[in-house]
C-alpha positions in Angstrom: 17.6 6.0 9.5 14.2 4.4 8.7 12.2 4.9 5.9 9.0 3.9 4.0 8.9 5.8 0.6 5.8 5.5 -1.7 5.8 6.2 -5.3 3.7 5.4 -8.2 0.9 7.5 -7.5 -0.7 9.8 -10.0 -4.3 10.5 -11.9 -5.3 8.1 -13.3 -9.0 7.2 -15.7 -11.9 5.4 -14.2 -11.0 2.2 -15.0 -7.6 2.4 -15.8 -4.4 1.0 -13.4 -1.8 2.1 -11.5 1.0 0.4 -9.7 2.3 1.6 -6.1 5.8 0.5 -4.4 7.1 1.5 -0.9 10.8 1.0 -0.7 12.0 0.3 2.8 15.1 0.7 4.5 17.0 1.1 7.5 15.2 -1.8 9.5 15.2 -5.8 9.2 12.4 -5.8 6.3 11.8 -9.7 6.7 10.6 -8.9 10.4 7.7 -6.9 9.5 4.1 -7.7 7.6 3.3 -4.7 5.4 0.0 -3.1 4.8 -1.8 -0.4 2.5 -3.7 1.9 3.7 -5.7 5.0 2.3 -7.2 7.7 3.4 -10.0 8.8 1.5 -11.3 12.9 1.8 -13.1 13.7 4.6 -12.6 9.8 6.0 -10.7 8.1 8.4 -7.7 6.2 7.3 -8.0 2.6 6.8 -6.7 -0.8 5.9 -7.0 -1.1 2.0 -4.4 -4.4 2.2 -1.8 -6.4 3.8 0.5 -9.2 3.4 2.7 -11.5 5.8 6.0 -11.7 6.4 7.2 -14.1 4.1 4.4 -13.0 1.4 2.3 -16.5 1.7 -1.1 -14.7 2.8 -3.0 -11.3 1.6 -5.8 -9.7 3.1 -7.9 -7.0 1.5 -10.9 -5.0 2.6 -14.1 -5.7 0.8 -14.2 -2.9 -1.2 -11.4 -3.6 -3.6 -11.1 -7.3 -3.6 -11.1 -8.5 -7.3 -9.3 -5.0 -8.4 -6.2 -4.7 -6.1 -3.2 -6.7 -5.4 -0.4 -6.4 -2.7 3.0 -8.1 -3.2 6.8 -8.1 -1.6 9.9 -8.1 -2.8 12.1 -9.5 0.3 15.4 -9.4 -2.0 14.6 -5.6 -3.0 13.1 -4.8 0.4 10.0 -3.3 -1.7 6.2 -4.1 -1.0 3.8 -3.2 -4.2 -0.3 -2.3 -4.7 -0.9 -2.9 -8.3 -4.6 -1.4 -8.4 -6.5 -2.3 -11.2 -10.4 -1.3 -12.5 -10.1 2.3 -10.6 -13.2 3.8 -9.7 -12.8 7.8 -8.4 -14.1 6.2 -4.7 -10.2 5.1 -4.8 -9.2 8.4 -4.6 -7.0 8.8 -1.6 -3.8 9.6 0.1 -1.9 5.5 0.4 -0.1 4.7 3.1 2.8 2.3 3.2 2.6 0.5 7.0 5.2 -1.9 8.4 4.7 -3.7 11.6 7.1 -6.3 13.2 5.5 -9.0 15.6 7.0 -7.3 18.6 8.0 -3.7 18.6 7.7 -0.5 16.8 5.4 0.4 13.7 6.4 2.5 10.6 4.6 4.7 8.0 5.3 6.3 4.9 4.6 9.3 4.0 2.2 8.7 1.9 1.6 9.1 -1.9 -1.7 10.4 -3.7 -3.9 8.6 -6.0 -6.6 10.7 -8.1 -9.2 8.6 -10.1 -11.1 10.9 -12.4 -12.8 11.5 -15.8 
């Protein structure tokens, strides 16, 4: 059975950090780039980060670059979002994403994030 399972997510101060980690299993984990997403209230989901296969090259969207980090952990089939500097625009619904080169796409189920004073 396949799986994506967040955790880490909580509330959190402006400013303060929080680490995220989607543990995969049940498919070839090495086959797949994983991503982050979010979905903010009362916005479209989107692409918050993502990193390659082998975990040589990161992308992130504009408005966390500086703050946010996305790593992978091939030997414990686990991709992390260590998000540092929170503002409360953060808060969100994060979405761990896997997508192979060929073939199917999976999602977690998401975990929340609350950034608030």
């Amino acid at each position: 059975q396949v799986q994506l399972v967040e955790s880490g997510g909580g509330s959190v101060q402006p400013g303060g950090s929080l680490r995220l980690s989607c543990a995969a299993s049940g498919f070839t984990f090495t086959g797949y780039a994983l991503s982050w997403y979010r979905q903010q209230p009362g916005k479209e989901r989107e692409l918050v980060a993502a990193i390659t296969r082998a975990g040589r090259t990161t992308t992130y969207t504009d408005a966390v670059k500086g703050r946010f980090t996305i790593s992978r952990d091939n030997a414990k089939n686990t991709v992390y979002l260590q998000m540092n500097s929170l503002k409360p625009e953060d808060t969100a619904v994060y979405y761990c994403y896997a997508r192979p080169l060929y073939g199917r796409e999976y999602w977690g189920q998401g975990t929340q994030v609350t950034v608030s004073s």
